[in-house]
C-alpha positions, 0 to 999 in steps of 0.5 A, a space after each residue: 027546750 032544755 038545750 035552748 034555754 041552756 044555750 041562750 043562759 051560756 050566750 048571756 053569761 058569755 056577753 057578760 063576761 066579754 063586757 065586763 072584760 073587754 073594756 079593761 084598758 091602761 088608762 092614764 092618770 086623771 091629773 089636776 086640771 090646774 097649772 101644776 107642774 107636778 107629775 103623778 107617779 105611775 103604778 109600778 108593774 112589778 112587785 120589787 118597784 113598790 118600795 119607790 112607788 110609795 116614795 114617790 106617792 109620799 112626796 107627790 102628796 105632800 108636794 101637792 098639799 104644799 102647792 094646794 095651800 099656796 093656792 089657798 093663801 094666794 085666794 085669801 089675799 
């Protein structure tokens, strides 16, 4: 009895792990589904990238803030 409830705990921890793990993909980016023509940066791989990767983020954000309130002043005429 021991060993069955052993192997049916092992099986369940075993079906854990290989959802939890096996839909780990690269998905892309969700990006605005306006007519932006801004481009999100992608995440760097290596550690030696992030000094650029965070440039990046800075402009795109304050790129996207920018073009954000265009779009709010055009609505407000």
């Amino acid at each position: 009895m021991r060993l069955i409830l052993m192997l049916t705990a092992l099986l369940l921890v075993g079906l854990l792990l290989y959802r939890q793990l096996g839909d780990v993909q690269d998905s892309p980016a969700i990006t605005p589904t306006s007519d932006t023509h801004l481009e999100v940066p992608r995440v760097p791989q290596r550690v030696q990238d992030v000094p650029a990767f965070e440039q990046q983020m800075q402009n795109f954000m304050l790129e996207t803030s920018e073009e954000r309130r265009r779009q709010i002043d055009a609505l407000e005429r």
